[in-house]
C-alpha positions in Angstrom: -30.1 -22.8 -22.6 -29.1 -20.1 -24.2 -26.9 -17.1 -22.9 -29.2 -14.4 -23.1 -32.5 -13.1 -22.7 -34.7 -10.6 -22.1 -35.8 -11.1 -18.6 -39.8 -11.6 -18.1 -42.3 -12.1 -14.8 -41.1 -12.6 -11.6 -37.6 -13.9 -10.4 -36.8 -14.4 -7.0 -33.5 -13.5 -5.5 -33.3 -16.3 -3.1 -31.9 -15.6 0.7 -28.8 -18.1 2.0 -30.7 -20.2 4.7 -28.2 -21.1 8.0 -28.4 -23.7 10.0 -28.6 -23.3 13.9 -24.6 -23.7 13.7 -24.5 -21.1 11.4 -23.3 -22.8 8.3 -25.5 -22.3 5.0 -28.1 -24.5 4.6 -27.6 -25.9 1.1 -30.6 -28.6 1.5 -32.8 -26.2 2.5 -31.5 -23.8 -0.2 -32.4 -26.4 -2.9 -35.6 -26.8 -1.3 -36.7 -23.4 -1.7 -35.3 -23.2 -4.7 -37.3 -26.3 -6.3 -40.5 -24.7 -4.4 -40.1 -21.1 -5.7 -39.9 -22.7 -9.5 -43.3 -25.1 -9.1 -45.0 -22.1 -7.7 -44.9 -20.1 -10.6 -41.4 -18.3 -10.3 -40.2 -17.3 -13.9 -36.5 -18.0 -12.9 -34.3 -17.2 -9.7 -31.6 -14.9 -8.7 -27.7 -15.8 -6.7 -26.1 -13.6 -4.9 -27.9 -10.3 -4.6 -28.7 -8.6 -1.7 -30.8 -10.8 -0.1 -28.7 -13.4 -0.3 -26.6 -11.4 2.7 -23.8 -11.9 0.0 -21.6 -9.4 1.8 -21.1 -11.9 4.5 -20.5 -14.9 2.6 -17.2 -16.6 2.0 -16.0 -17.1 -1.5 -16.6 -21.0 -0.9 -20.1 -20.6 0.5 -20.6 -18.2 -2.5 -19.6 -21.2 -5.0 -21.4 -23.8 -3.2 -24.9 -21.4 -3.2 -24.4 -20.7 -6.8 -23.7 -24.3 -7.7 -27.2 -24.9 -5.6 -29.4 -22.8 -7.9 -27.3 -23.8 -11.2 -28.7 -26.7 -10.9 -32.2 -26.5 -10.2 -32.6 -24.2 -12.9 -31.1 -26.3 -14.9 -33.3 -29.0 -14.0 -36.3 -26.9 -14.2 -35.0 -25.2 -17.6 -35.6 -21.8 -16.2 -33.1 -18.8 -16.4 -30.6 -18.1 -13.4 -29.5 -14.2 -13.2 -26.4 -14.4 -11.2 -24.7 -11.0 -8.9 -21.6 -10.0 -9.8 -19.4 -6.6 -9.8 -19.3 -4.2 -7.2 -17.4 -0.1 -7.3 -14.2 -2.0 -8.6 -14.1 -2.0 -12.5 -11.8 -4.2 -12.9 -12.4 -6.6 -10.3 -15.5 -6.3 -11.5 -14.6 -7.7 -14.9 -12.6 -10.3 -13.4 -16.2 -11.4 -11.3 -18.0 -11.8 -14.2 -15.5 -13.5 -16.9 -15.5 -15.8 -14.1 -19.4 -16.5 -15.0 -18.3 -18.5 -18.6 -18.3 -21.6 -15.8 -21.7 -21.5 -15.2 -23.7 -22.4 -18.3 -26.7 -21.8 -16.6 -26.8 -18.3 -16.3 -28.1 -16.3 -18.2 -27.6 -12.8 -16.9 -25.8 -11.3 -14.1 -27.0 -8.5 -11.8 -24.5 -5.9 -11.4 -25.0 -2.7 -9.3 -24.4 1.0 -10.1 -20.9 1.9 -8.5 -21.7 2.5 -4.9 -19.7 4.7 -2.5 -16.9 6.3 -4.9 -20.1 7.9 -6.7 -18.3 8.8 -10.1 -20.1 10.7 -12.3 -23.2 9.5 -14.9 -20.4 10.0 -17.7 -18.0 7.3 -15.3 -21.3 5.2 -14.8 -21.9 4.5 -18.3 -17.9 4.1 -19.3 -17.8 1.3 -16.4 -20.9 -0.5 -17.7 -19.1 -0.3 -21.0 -16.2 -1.8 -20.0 -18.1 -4.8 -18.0 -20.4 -5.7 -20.9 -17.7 -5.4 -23.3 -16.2 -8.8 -21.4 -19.3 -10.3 -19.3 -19.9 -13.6 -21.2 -24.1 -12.9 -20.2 -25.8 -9.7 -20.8 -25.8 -7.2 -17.4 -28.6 -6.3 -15.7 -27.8 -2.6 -14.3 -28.9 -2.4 -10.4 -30.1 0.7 -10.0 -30.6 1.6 -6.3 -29.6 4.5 -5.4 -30.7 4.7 -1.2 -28.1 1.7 -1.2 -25.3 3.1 -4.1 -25.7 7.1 -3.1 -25.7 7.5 -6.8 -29.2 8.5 -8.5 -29.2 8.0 -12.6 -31.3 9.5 -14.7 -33.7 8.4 -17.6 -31.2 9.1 -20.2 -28.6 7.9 -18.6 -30.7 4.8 -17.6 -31.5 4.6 -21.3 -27.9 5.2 -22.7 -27.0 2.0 -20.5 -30.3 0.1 -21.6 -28.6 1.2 -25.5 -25.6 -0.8 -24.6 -24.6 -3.9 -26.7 -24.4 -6.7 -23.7 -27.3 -5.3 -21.1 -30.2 -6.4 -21.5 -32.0 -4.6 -18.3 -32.5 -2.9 -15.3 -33.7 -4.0 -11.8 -35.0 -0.4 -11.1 -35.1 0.4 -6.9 -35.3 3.8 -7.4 -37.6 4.0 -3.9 -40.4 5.1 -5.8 -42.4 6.3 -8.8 -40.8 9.6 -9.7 -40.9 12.1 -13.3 -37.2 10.1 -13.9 -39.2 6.7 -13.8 -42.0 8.6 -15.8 -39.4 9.3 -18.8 -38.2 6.0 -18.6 -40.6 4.1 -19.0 -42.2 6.5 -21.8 -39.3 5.5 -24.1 -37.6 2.3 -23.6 -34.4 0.8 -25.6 -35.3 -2.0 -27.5 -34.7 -5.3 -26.1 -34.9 -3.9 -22.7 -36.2 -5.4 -19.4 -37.3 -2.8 -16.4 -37.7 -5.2 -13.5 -39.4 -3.9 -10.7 -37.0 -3.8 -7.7 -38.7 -2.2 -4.6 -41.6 -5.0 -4.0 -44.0 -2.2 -2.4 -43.9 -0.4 -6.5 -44.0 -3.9 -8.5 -47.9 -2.8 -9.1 -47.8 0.7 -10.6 -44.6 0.1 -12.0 -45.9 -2.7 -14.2 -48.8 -0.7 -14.9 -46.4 1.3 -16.7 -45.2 -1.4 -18.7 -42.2 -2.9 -16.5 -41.5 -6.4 -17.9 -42.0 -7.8 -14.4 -40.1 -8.1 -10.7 -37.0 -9.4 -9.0 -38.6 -9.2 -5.6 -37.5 -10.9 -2.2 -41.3 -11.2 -1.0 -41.6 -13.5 -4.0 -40.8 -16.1 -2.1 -43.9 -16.1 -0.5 -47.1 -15.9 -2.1 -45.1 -16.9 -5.4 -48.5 -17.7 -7.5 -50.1 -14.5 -6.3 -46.9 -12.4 -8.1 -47.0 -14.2 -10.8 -50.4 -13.4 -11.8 -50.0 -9.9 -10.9 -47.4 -9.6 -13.6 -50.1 -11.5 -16.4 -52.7 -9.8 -14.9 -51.4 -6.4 -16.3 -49.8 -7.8 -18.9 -53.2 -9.0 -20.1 -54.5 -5.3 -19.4 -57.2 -6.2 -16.7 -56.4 -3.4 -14.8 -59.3 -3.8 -11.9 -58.4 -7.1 -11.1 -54.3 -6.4 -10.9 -54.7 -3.2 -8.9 -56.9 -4.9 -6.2 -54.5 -7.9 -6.5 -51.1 -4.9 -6.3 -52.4 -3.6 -3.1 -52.9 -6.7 -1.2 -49.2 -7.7 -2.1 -47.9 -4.6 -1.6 -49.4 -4.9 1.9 -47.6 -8.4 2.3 -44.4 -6.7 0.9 -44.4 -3.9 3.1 -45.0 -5.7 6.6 -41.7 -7.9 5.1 -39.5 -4.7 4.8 -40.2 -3.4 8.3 -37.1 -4.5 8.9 -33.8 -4.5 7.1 -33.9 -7.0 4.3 -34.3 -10.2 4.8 -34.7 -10.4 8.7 -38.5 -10.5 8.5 -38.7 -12.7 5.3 -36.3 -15.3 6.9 -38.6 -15.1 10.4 -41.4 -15.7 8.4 -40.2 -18.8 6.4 -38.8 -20.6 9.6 -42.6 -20.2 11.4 -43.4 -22.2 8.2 -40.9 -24.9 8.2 -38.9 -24.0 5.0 -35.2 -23.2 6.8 -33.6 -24.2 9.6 -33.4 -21.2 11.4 -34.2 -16.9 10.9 -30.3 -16.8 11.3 -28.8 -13.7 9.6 -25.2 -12.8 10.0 -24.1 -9.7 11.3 -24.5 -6.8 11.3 -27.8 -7.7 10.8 -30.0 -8.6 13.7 -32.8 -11.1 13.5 -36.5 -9.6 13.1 -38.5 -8.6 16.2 -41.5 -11.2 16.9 -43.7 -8.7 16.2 -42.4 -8.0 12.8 -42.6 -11.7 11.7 -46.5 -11.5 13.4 -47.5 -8.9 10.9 -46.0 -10.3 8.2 -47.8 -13.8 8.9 -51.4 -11.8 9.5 -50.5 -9.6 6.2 -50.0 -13.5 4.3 -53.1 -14.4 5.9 -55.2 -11.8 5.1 -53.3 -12.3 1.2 -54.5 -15.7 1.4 -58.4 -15.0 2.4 
């Protein structure tokens, strides 16, 4: 495969199932994995935020990686791999380390968080990543997360960058910044819807598609959502976009991905609804509405 792309549809950033012991699940991972791919996934995500990767050893991090390597592989579908953090240059040390998974064909890499440098710093530390990354970067923009909000030019002076190829835009909502966006996009650019609830109007838009945790339910039902707009049927994608977007917001009434990981133990898929601290497992009740909201989705 090769190592780049301009990222399309919908890819799902896959949790790290636990067993009961606590240990990561890497049968069940592959399972989900495999599943999420036949269902009509366009290719899969390591290590981002739902993944709890901020809790995961640097073994269990290898091991989870080598998981959905390959299964891609074996499916033939792209695997976008997380890597960099506020550290430039252990940042660049994160993702020269990538050149040992030929899979990959991107890697998701978030907008410095918590030393907030300016836009100017922004875009000089993006330069200095994709000047080594051995895949094109996908900018993480998520500023309730990062503290940091871009805007569109700055957005689109990263998006001009030789070595990123996109955005996973989580802006927490439609706003005049996502507006001037989207109205003038750098060639060869990918906006990936980010917060699930927006993948709708955001592809309306002309987003290239999602990288969306509730993906991993209803997988067939996002998919066509993103060809549904693509093939301009707006009636039938904007009924379809609210009925996910009620499915994706009874899985975020709760801290990501405590309500998505109750929801795919009451089906069987992993061992447990295990996350690690400090988050705390989803209330019944939560996991309840999501299953009626999947229900209803399904009717």
């Amino acid at each position: 495969m090769e190592r780049s792309t301009m990222l399309s549809g919908i890819h799902v950033p896959l949790i790290t199932p636990f067993t009961v012991d606590g240990e990561v699940a890497l049968e069940s991972l592959e399972e989900l994995a495999n599943e999420l791919l036949a269902e009509g996934a366009a290719g899969l995500v390591a290590l981002g935020t739902t993944a709890e990767v901020a809790t995961l050893s640097a073994d269990e991090k290898a091991s989870v990686v080598e998981v959905a390597a390959r299964v891609c592989r074996e499916h033939g579908a792209p695997l976008t791999i997380g890597a960099g953090n506020n550290d430039t240059l252990a940042s660049a040390r994160e993702l020269t380390a990538l050149e040992a998974v030929p899979e990959a064909v991107a890697a998701l890499t978030v907008v410095p968080y918590f030393t907030r440098p300016s836009e100017a710093g922004v875009i000089v530390h993006f330069t200095a990543l994709a000047a080594v990354s051995p895949v094109p970067l996908v900018i993480y923009h998520i500023p309730y997360r990062t503290g940091q909000e871009l805007g569109a030019g700055t957005l689109r002076r990263l998006g001009e960058l030789p070595g990123v190829c996109g955005v996973k835009y989580a802006a927490g909502g439609i706003t005049g910044a996502t507006v001037e966006l989207m109205a003038d996009l750098p060639d060869g650019f990918s906006v990936m819807a980010g917060d699930d609830i927006f993948l709708s109007p955001l592809l309306a838009m002309g987003a290239h598609g999602g990288i969306l945790a509730s993906a991993h339910l209803a997988t067939g039902a996002f998919d066509r959502l993103v060809k549904t707009w693509h093939a301009g049927d707006a009636a039938a994608a904007g009924a379809l976009g609210h009925r996910l977007a009620r499915l994706s917001a009874a899985l975020f009434a709760e801290p990501n991905p405590t309500v998505l990981k109750g929801v795919l133990h009451a089906q069987g898929r992993i061992p447990s609804a295990d996350v690690r601290l400090p988050l705390l497992p989803a209330a019944p009740e939560s996991i309840e509405g999501a299953l009626r909201a999947l229900d209803e989705l399904a009717r």
